[in-house]
C-alpha positions as CSV (number, residue, x, y, z in Angstrom):
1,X,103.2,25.9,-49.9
2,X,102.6,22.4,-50.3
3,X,100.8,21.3,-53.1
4,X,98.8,19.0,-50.9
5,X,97.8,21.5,-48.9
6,X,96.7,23.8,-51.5
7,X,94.6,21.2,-52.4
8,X,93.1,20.6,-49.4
9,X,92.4,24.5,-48.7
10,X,91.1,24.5,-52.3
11,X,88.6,21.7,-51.2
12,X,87.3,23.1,-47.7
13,X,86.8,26.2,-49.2
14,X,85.1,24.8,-52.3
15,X,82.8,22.9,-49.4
16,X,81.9,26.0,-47.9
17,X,81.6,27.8,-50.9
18,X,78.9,25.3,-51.8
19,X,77.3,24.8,-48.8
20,X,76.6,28.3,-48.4
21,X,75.7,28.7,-52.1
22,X,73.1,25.8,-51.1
23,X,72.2,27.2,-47.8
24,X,71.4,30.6,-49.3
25,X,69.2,28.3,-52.2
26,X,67.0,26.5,-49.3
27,X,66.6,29.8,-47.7
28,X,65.5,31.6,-51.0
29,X,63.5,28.6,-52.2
30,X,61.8,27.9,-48.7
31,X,60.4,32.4,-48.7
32,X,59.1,32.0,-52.0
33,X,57.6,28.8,-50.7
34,X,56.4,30.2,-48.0
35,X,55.2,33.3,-49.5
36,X,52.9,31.2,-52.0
37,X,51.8,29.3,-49.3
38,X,50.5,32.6,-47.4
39,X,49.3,33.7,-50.8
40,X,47.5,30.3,-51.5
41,X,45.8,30.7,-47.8
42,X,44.8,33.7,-47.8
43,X,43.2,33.4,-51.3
44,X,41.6,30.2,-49.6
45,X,40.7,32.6,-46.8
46,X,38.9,35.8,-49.5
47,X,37.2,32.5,-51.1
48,X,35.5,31.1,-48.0
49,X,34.3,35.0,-47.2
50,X,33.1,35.6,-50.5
51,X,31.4,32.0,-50.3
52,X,29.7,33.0,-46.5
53,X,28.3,36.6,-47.9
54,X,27.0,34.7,-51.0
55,X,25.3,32.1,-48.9
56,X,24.1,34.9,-46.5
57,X,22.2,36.9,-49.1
58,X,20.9,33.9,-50.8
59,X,19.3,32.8,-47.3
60,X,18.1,36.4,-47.1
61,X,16.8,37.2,-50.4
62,X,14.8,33.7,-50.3
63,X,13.7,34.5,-47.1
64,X,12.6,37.9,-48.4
65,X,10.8,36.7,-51.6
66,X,8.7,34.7,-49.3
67,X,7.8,37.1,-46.7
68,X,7.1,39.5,-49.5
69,X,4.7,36.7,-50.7
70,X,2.9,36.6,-48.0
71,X,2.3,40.2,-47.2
72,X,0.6,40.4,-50.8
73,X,-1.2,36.6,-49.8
74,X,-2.5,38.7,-46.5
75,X,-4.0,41.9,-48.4
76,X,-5.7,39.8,-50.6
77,X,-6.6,37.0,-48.6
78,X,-8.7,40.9,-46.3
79,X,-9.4,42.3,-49.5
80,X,-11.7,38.7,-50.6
81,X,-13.0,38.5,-47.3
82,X,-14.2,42.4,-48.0
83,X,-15.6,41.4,-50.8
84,X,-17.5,38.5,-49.4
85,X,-19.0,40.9,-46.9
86,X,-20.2,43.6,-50.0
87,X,-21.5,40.5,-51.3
88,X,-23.3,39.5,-48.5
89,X,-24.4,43.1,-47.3
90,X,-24.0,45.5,-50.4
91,X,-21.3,47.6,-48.2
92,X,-17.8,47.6,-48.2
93,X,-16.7,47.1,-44.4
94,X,-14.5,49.3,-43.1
95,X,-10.6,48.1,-43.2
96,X,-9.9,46.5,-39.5
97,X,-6.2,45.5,-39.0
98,X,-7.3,43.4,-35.9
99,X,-8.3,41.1,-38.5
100,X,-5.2,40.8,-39.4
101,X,-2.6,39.8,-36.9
102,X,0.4,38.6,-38.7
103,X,0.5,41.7,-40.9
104,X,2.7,43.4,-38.4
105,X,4.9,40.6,-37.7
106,X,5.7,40.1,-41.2
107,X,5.9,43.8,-42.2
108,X,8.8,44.0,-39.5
109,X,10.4,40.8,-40.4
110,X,10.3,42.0,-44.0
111,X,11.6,45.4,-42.5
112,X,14.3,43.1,-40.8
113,X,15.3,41.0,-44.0
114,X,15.6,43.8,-46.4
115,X,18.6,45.6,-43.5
116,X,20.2,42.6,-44.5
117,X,20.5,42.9,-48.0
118,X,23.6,44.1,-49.9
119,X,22.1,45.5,-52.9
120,X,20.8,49.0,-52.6
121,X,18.2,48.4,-56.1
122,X,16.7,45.2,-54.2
123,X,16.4,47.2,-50.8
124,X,14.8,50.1,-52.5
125,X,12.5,47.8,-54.4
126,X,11.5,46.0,-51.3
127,X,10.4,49.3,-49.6
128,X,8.5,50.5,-52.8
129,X,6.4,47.8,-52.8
130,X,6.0,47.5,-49.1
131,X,4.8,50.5,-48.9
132,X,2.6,50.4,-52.0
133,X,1.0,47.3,-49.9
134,X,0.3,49.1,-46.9
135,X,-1.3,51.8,-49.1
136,X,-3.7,49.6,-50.2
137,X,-4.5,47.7,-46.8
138,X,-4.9,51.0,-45.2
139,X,-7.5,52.2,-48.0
140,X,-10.2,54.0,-46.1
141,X,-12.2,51.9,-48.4
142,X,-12.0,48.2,-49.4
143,X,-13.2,49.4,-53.0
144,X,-9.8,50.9,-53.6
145,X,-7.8,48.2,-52.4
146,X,-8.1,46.7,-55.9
147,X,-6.6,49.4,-57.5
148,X,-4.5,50.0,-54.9
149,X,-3.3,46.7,-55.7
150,X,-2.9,46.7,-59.4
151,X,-0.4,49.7,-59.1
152,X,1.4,47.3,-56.7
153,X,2.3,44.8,-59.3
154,X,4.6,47.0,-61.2
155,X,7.2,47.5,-58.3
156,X,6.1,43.5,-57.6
157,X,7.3,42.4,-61.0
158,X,10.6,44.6,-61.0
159,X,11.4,43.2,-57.5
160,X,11.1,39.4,-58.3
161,X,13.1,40.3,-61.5
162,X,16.3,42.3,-59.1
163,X,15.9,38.9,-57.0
164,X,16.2,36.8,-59.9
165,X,18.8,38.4,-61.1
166,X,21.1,38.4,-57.6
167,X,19.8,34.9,-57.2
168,X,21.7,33.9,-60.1
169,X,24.7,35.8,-59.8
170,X,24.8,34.2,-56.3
171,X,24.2,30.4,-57.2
């Protein structure tokens, strides 16, 4: 063989030797690429979800702690205007929920809200107290709502605390 040729040969295959070594490079280079890529979106992707749920139950605890509010702002507010009539009359009027409307709107949007939130302590903290405010506004007397609501402000306290606590884990 020709020592020209040889040379040659030795040099087209030394071209395709290195192209394919390079092709074979782009190929690996551009999977792990494209696999970090993936990886980088769908982290992106678990980020934006975890940032949605976060926003979701800070919306609905907030919303909560204020219907909560004002279910204990409605007992009261029937529980002074009973006292005003013993006042008045020396009797204690009998408990009327037609004189107060929005107490079963906001019971059921409190109902509503508390479906809605993730943690079990909060949900059964919600109900406690719920339920320990109906107990009182459902007193066959007005002169046990007091008490009534007194016992209330122990599952009260440890509710606003649960929020608190969620509220900051969220923010």
């Amino acid at each position: 063989m020709d020592p020209v040729a040889i040379s040659a040969l030795a040099g087209a295959l030394g071209v395709v030797a290195g192209s394919l070594v390079s092709s074979i490079g782009i190929v690996y280079r551009e999977r792990v690429v494209g696999r970090r890529e993936r990886e980088a979106q769908q982290a992106l992707r678990e980020q934006q979800l975890a940032d949605q749920r976060a926003a979701f139950q800070r919306d609905t605890i907030l919303a909560l702690q204020d219907a909560m509010g004002k279910l204990w702002a409605l007992s009261a507010d029937a529980y002074n205007r009973a006292l005003a009539t013993r006042n008045e009359t020396g009797k204690w009027p009998p408990p009327e929920p037609a004189d107060l409307p929005e107490l079963h709107p906001v019971s059921e949007r409190i109902t509503a809200l508390r479906a809605r939130v993730f943690d079990d302590e909060l949900r059964s903290l919600v109900s406690e107290l719920q339920r320990s405010i109906w107990r009182a506004i459902e007193a066959a007397d007005w002169s046990e709502q007091d008490e009534r609501m007194k016992a209330a402000r122990d599952p009260r306290n440890r509710m606003l605390e649960r929020m608190n606590r969620l509220l900051k884990e969220l923010f």
